[in-house]
C-alpha positions as CSV (number, residue, x, y, z in Angstrom):
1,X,-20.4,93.3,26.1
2,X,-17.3,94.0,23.9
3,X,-14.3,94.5,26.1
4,X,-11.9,97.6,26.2
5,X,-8.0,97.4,25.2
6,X,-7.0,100.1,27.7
7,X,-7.4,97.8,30.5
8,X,-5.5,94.9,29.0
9,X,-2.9,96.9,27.6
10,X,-2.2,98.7,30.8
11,X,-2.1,94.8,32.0
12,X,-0.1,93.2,29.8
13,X,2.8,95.9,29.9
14,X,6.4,94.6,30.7
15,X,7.1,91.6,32.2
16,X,6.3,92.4,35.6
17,X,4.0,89.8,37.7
18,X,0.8,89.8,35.6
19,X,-3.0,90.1,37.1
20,X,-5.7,87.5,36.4
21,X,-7.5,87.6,33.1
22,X,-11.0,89.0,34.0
23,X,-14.2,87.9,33.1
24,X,-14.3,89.7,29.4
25,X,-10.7,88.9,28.4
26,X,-11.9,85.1,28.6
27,X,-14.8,85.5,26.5
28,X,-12.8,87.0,23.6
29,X,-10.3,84.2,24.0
30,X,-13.3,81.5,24.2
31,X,-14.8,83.4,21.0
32,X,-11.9,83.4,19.5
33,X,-11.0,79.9,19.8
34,X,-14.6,79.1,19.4
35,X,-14.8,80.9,15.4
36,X,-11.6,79.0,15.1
37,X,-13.4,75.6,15.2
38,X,-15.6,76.7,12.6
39,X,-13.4,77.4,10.2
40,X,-11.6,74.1,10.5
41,X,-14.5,71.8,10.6
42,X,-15.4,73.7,7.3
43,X,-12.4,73.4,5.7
44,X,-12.4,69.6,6.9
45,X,-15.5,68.7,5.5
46,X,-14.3,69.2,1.7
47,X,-11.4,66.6,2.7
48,X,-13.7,63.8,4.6
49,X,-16.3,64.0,1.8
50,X,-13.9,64.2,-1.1
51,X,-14.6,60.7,-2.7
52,X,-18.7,62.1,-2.8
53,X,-17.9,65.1,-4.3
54,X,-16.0,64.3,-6.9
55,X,-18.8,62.0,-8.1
56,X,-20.9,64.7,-8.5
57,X,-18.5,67.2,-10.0
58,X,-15.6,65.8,-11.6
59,X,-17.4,64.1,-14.4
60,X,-16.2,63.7,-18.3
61,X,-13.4,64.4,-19.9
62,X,-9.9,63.2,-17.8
63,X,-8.1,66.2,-19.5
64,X,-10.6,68.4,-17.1
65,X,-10.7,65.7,-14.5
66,X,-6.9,66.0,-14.3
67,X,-6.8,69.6,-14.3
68,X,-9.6,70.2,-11.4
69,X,-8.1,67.8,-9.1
70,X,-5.2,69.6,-9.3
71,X,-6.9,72.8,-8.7
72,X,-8.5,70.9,-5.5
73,X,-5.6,70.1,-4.0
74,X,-4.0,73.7,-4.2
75,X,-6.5,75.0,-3.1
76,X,-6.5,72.7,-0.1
77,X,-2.9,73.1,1.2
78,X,-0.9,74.9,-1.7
79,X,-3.0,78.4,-1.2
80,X,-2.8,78.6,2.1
81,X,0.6,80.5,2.4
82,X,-1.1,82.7,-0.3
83,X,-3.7,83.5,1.8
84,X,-1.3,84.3,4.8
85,X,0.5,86.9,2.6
86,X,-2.9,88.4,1.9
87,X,-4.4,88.7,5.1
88,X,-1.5,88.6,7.4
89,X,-0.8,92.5,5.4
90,X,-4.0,93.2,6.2
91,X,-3.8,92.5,9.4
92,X,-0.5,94.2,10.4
93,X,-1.8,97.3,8.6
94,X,-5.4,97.4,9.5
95,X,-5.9,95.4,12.6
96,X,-6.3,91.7,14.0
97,X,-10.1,91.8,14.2
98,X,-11.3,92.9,11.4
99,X,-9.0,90.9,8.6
100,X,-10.3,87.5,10.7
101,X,-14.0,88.1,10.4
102,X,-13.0,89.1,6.8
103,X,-11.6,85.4,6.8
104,X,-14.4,83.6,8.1
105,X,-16.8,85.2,6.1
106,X,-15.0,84.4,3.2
107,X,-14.7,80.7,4.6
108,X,-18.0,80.3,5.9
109,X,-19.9,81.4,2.8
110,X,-17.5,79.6,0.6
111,X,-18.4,76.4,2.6
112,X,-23.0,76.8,2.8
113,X,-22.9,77.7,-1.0
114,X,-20.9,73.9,-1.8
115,X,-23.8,72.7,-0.1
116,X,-26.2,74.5,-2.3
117,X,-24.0,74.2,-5.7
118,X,-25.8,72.0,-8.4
119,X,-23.5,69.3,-9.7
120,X,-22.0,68.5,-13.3
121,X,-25.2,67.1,-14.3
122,X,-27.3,70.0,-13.9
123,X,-25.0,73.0,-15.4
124,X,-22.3,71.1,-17.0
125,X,-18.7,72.5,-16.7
126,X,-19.4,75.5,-14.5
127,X,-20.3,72.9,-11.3
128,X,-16.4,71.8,-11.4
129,X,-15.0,76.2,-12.1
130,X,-17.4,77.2,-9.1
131,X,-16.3,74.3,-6.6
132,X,-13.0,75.2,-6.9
133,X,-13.3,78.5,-6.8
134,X,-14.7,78.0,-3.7
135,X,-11.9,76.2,-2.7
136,X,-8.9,78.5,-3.5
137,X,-11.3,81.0,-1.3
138,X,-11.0,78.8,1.8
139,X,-7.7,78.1,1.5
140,X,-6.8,81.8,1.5
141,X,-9.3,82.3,4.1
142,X,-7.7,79.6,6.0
143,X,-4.8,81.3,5.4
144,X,-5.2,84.0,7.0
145,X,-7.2,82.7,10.1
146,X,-4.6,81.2,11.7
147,X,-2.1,84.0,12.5
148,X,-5.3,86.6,13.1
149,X,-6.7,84.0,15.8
150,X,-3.4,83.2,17.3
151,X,-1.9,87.0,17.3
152,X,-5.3,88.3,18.5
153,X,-5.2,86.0,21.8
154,X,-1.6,86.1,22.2
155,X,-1.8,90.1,22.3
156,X,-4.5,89.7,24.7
157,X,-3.2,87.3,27.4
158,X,-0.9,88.6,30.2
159,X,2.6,88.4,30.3
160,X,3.5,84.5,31.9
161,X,-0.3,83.1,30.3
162,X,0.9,83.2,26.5
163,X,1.3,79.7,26.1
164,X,-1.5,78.6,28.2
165,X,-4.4,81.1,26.4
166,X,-3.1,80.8,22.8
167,X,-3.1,76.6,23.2
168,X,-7.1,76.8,23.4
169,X,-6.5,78.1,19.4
170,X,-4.2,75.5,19.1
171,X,-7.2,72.8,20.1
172,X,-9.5,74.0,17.3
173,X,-8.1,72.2,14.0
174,X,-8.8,69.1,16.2
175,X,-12.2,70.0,17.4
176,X,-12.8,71.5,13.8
177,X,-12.0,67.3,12.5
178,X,-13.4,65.6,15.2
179,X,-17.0,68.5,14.6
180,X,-16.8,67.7,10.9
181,X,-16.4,63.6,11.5
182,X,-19.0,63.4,14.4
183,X,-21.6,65.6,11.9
184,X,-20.8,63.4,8.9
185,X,-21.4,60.2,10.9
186,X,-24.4,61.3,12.5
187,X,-26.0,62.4,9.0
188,X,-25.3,58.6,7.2
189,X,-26.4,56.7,10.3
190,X,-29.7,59.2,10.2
191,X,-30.2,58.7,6.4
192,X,-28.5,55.9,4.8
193,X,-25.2,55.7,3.1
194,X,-27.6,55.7,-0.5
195,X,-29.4,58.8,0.5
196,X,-25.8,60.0,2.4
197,X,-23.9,59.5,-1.5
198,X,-27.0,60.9,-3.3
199,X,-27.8,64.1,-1.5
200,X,-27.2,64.1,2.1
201,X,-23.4,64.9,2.2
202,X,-24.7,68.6,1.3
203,X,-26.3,68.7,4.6
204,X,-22.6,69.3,6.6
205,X,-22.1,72.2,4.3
206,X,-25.2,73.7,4.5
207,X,-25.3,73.6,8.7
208,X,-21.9,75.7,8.2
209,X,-24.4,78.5,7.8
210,X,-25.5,78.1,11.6
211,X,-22.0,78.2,12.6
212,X,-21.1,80.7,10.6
213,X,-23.7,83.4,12.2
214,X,-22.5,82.5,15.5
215,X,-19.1,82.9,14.6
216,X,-19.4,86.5,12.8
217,X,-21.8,87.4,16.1
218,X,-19.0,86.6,18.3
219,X,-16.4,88.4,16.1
220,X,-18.0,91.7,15.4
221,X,-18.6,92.2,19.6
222,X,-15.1,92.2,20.1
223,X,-12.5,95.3,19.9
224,X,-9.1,95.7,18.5
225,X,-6.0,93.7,20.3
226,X,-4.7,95.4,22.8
227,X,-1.0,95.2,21.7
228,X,-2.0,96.6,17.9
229,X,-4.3,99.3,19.3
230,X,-1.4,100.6,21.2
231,X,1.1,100.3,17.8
232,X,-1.6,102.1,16.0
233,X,-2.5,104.7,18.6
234,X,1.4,105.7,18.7
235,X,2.2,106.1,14.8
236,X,4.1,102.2,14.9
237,X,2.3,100.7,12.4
238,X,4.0,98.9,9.2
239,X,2.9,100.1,5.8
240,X,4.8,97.7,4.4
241,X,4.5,94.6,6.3
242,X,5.7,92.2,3.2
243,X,8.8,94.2,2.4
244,X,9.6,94.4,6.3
245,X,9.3,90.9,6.7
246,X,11.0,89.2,3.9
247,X,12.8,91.9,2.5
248,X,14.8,92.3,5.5
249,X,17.5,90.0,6.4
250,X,17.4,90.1,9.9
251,X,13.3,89.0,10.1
252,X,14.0,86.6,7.1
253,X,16.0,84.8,8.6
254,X,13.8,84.4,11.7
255,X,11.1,83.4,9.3
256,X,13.4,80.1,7.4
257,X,14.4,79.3,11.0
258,X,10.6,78.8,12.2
259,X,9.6,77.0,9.1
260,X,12.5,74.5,9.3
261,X,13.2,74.7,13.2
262,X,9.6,74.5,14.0
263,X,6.8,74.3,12.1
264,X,8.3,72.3,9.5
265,X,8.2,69.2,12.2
266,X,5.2,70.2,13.9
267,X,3.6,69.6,10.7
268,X,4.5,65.9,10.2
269,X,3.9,65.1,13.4
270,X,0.4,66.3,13.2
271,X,-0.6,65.3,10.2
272,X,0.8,62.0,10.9
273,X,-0.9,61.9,14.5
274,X,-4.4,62.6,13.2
275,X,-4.9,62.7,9.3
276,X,-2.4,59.9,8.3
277,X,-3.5,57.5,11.2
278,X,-7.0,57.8,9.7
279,X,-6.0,57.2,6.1
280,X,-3.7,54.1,7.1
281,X,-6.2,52.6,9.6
282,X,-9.0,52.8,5.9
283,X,-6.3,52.5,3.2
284,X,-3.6,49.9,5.1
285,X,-5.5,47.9,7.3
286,X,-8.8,47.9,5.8
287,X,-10.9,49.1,8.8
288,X,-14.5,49.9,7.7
289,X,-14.8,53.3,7.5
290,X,-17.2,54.2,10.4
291,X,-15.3,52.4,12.9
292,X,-11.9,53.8,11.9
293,X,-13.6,57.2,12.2
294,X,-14.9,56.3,15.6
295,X,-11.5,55.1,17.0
296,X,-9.6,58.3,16.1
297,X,-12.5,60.3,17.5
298,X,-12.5,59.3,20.5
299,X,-8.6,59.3,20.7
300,X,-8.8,62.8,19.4
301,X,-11.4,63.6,22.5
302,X,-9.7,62.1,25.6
303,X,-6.2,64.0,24.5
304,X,-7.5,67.2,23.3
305,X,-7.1,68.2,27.0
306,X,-3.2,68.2,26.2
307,X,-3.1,71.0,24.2
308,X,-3.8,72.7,27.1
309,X,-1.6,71.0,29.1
310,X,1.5,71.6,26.9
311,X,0.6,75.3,26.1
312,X,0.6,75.8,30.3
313,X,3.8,74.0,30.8
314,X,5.2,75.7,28.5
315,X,4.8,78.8,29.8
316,X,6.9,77.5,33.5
317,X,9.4,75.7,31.5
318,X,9.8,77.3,27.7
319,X,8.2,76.6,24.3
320,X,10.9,75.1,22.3
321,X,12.4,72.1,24.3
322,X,8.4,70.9,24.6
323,X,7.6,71.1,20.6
324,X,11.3,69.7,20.1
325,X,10.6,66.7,22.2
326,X,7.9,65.8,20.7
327,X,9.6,65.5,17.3
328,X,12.3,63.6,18.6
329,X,9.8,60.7,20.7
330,X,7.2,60.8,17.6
331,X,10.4,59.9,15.4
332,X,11.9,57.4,17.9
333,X,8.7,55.4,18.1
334,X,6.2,55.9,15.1
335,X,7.8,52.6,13.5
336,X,6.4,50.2,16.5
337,X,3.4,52.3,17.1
338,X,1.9,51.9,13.5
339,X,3.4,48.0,13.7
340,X,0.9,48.3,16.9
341,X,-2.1,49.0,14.5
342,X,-1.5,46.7,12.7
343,X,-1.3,43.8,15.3
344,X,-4.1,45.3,16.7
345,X,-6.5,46.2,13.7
346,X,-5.7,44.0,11.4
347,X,-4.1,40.5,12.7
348,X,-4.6,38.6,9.4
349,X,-2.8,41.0,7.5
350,X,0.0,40.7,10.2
351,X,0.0,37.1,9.6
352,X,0.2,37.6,6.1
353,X,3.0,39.8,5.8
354,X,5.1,37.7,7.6
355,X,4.3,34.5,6.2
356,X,3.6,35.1,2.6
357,X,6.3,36.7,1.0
358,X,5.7,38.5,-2.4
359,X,8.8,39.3,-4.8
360,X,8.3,41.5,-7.7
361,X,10.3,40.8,-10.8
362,X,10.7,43.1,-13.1
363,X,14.2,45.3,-15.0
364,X,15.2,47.9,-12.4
365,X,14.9,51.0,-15.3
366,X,11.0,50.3,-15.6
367,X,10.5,51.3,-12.0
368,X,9.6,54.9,-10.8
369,X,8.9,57.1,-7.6
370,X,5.4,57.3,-8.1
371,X,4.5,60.8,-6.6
372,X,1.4,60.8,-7.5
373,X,0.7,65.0,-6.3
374,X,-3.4,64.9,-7.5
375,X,-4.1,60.9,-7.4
376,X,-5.0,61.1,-10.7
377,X,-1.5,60.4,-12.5
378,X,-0.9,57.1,-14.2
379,X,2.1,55.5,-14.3
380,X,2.2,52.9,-17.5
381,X,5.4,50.8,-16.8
382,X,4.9,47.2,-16.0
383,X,6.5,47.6,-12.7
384,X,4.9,51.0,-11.7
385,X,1.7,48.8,-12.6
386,X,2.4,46.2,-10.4
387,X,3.8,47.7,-7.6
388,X,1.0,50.0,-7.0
389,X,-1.4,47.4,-7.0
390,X,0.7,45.7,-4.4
391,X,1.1,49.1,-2.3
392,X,-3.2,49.6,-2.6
393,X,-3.8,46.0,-1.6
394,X,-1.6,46.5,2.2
395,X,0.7,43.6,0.2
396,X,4.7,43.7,1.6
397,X,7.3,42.9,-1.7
398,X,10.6,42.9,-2.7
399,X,12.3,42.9,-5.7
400,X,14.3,40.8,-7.6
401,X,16.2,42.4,-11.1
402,X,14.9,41.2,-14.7
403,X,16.9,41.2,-18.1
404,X,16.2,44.6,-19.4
405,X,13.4,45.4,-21.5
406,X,11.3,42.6,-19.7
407,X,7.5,42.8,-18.8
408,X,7.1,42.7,-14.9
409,X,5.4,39.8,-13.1
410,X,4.7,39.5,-9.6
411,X,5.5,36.1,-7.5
412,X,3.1,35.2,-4.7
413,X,3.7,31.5,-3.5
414,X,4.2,29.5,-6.8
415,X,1.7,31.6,-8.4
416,X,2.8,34.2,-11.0
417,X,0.9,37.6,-12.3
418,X,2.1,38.8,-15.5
419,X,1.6,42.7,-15.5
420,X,2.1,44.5,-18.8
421,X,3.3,47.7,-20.1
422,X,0.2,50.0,-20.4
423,X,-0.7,52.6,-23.6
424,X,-1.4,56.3,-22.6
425,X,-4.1,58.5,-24.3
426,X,-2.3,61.6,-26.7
427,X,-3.1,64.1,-24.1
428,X,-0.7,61.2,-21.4
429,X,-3.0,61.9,-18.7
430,X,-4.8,58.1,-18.6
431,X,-4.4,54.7,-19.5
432,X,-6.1,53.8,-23.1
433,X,-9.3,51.7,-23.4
434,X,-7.3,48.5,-24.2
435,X,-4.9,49.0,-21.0
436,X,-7.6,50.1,-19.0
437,X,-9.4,46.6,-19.4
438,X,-6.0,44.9,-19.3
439,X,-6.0,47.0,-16.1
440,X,-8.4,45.2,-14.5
441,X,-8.3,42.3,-15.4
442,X,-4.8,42.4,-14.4
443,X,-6.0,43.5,-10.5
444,X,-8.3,41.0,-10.5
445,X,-5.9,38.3,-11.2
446,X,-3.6,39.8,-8.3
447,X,-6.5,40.1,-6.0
448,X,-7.1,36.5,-5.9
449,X,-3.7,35.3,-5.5
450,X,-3.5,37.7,-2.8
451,X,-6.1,36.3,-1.3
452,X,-5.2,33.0,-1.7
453,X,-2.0,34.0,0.4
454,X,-4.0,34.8,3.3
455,X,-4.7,38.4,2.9
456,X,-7.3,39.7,4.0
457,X,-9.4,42.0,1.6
458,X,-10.6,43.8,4.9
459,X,-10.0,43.8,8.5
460,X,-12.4,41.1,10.6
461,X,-14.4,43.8,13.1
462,X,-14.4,41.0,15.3
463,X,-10.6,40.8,15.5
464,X,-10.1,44.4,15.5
465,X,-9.3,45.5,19.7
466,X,-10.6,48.4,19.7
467,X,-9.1,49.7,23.2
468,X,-5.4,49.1,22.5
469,X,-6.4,50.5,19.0
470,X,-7.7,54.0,20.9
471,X,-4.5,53.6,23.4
472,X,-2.5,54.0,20.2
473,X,-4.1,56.4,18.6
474,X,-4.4,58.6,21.6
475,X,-0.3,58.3,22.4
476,X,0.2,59.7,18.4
477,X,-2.8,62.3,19.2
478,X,-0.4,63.1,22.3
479,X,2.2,64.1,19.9
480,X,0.0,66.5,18.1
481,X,-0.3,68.2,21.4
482,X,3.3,68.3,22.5
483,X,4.2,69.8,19.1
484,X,1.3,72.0,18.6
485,X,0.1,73.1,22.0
486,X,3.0,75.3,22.6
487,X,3.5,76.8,19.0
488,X,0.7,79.5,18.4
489,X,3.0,81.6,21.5
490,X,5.7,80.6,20.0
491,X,5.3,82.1,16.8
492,X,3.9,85.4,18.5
493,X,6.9,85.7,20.5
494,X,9.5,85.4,17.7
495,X,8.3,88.2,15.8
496,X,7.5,92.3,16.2
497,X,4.3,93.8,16.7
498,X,4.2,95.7,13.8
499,X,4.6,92.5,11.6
500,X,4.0,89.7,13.8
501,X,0.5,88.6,11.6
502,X,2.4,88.5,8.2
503,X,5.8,86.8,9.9
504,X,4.3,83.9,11.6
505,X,1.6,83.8,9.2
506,X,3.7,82.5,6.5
507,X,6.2,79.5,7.8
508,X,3.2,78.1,9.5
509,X,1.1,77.5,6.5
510,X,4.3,76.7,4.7
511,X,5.0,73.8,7.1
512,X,1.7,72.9,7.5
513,X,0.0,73.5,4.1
514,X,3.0,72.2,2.2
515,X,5.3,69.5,4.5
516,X,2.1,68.4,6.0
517,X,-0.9,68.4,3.1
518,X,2.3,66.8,1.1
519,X,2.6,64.0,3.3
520,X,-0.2,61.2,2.1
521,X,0.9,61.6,-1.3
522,X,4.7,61.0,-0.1
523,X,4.2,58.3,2.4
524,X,2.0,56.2,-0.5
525,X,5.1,56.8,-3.2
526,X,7.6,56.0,-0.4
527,X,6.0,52.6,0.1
528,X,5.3,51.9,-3.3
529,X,8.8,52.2,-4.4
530,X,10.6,50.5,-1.2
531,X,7.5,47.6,-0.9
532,X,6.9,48.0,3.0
533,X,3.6,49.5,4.5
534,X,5.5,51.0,7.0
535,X,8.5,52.6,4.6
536,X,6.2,56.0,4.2
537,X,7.3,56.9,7.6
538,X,10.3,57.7,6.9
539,X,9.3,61.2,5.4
540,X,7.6,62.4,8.8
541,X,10.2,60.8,10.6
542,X,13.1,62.8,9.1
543,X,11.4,66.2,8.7
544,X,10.8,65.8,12.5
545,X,14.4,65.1,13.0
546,X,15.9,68.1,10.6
547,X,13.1,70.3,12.6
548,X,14.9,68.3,16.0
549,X,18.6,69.8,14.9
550,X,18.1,73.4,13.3
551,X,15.5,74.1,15.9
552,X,18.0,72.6,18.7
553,X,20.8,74.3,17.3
554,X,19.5,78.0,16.1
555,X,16.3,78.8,17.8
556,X,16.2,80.6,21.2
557,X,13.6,80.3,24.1
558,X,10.7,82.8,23.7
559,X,8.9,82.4,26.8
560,X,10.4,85.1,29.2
561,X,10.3,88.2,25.8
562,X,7.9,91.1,26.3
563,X,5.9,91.2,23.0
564,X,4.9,94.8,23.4
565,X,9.0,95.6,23.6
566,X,9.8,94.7,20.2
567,X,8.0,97.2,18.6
């Protein structure tokens, strides 16, 4: 039974003492939230399975190699504010509910017909153009989900239940991971890891299509928000919901100030809290790839409840001092907490970095930032060359200046690793034949003086402690929450009816799409260039401090504003 806006609108009206939600309004919030998880756990399930996929699609020339992982990336994070443009018009002009089961469809489809899609060996070159197709789709699907969920709930909750109602949306990116992890673990262990690489990572994709009915079942029994119907019904709505929002000064401005006040931090802290505490617990400490999964599962499960939590107390005690505070203790303590990890995860490698010191000698000109934006970039100079294989293999250097013009070597103990100055192909995308085997050989060589050091080449599981590892992961998770709990309300609240989809739409997926999806890539060329595992976190931690400032400085509380007055 779909529900009627007359009866929530007549609710939700001024800021007198609101009713209790009935029965019906739930169910639209639970389906809401509910088609939300959906969509993330397939957007998720390109990112877990990446390393599969691009065996079976990126294959043969590097020019094209190059050229599609680029493609994959933007359409992972730099589409997404594309895709709020899109539908976030849509939205303000033709309603909330039907531009987000637009989205899912879009997402949902996109997501099965991966799982269906033949790979490079069957059809050549048009297995790579289809896949990422399919992945600039999602990410302007994605896009536009977001705002659509969150405006849709906000504009149905009552007046004082904002923060609490719109923080079950903000739960479903984190169900959405922890959906796609807990199907992607259950399909190796069923199958195999040779049957998993071979043909069974199609089988996540291809369940999408269950989710998918359920979601667009759930969807199309719903009506119109409440707050829009009422715009639309009185002549109010925008016909120009881009111009309005960013051609205007006065909601411009409120747009920068929620990207850089708010979202901007949020995004760090989140994709620090969940995505980057996965990749450094695989990457850094060398934690089999299962387990590590498993620990930031059930971290993501027992806090989960907090986004809840937040979004509640947000509503008796405001938004913005809440998503602030969370910035400000996830910068104060991310430097002992990853330290924590590490003593936790991987206690050789603790032991190693602090009693085997590794000093990189090479001329200070010959060493770059090496932001590496698809992964696929080479970087030929001696030092580059040895300092990233350093920075893959967890190892801790400093650096001591060579004459210039001299070939980098790398000191570990009294044993010395000449590195050399690599050749690039005429198209400069890869390493020659001749450095490529010099390439190796050269890792090798490092490899075993590494591991003559005491470094571990992976973390003992029998050393790992797993329930200080979860303790740790849950209090980063618990940052996520504090952040991102309260922010869906937030966004709703800062911005007018008539463009309140477009508005919000846009500095969230900026922050989160750009500041966050941007932040492996940054962390790895941070440590790289300074030689410290722990140097990357630097970027999350100052985003999260600039967000601490300009939101503490220029942002007002939104708890206490009518959203149907700003019309």
């Amino acid at each position: 039974m779909a529900i009627t806006s007359g009866t929530a609108d007549s609710r939700n009206l001024g800021k007198g003492k609101a009713s209790p939600m009935t029965a019906e309004e739930k169910k639209v919030i639970f389906a809401s939230s509910l088609g939300t998880v959906f969509e993330w756990y397939d957007f998720y399930l390109y990112g877990a399975l990446a390393s599969i996929i691009a065996k079976q699609f990126f294959i043969g020339d590097p020019t094209i190699t190059f050229i599609f992982a680029l493609l994959a990336f933007a359409a992972g994070f730099i589409v997404r504010p594309f895709g709020a443009l899109v539908f976030g018009r849509l939205g303000d002009m033709i309603g909330r509910k039907y531009t987000f089961l637009v989205t899912i469809l879009i997402m949902g489809l996109s997501t099965f017909i991966v799982g269906l899609l033949p790979g490079h060996a069957s059809i050549g070159i048009a297995a790579p153009i289809i896949l990422i197709t399919l992945r600039i789709l999602q990410g302007l699907a994605l896009g536009g989900e977001y705002g659509g969920a969150a405006t849709y709930v906000a504009e149905h909750a009552p007046h004082g239940k904002r923060g609490q109602f719109t923080s079950w949306i903000q739960t479903t990116a984190t169900m959405g991971l922890f959906m796609s992890l807990l199907v992607i673990l259950a399909t190796r262990l069923a199958i195999g890891e040779e049957e998993f690489a071979a043909w069974g990572w199609r089988v996540p994709f291809l369940v999408s299509v269950l989710l998918l009915g359920i979601s667009v079942w759930i969807r199309l029994s719903m009506n119109e928000s409440p707050a829009f119907a009422k715009m639309k019904a009185e002549g109010k709505t925008s016909k120009a919901p881009l111009s309005e929002s960013f051609g205007q000064w006065r909601n411009l401005k409120i747009v920068v100030l929620a990207l850089v006040g708010l979202t901007m931090g949020q995004a760090v802290v989140w994709y620090t809290g969940q995505f980057y505490a996965l990749f450094f617990m695989q990457q850094v400490l060398k934690i089999e790839l299962a387990t590590a999964n498993i620990l930031i599962a059930i971290a993501l499960l027992l806090a989960t409840p907090f986004f809840i939590f937040f979004g509640a107390l947000s509503d008796k005690i405001g938004r913005k001092w809440i998503i602030l505070g969370g910035c400000l203790i996830a910068a104060l303590t991310y430097f002992p907490l990853f330290q924590g990890l590490t003593h936790y995860g991987n206690p050789q490698l603790e032991a190693a970095l602090k009693n085997s010191p590794v000093v990189v000698i090479a001329d200070p000109a010959s060493c770059h930032f090496q932001f590496n934006l698809t992964g696929q970039k080479k970087f030929p100079s001696s030092c580059d060359i040895a300092t990233a294989a350093l920075s893959s293999s967890s190892v801790n250097y400093t650096k001591q200046d060579a004459p210039a013009g001299s070939v980098a070597k790398i000191k570990v103990g009294d044993t010395e690793v000449q590195a050399f100055n690599a050749v690039m192909t005429p198209d400069n995308l890869n390493f020659d034949a001749d450095s490529k085997a010099k390439e190796g050989a050269f890792k090798k060589e490092v490899g075993a003086a590494i591991k003559a050091a005491g470094y571990p080449a992976k973390a003992d599981p029998e050393q790992i402690n797993k329930p200080m590892m979860v303790l740790l992961l849950f209090i980063l998770v618990l940052y996520v929450t504090m952040v991102y709990g309260p922010i869906a309300a937030m966004l709703v609240e800062l911005f007018p009816t008539r463009i309140r989809y477009t508005s919000m739409s846009l500095p969230y997926h900026i922050g989160n799409g750009w500041f966050g999806g941007l932040l492996p890539t940054t962390v790895f060329a941070l440590v790289a260039f300074k030689g410290d595992i722990y140097y990357g976190l630097w970027y999350p931690i100052v985003i999260a401090l600039i967000t601490l400032v300009v939101g503490g400085l220029f942002i007002k509380e939104t708890k206490d504003r009518d959203i149907y007055a700003q019309d």
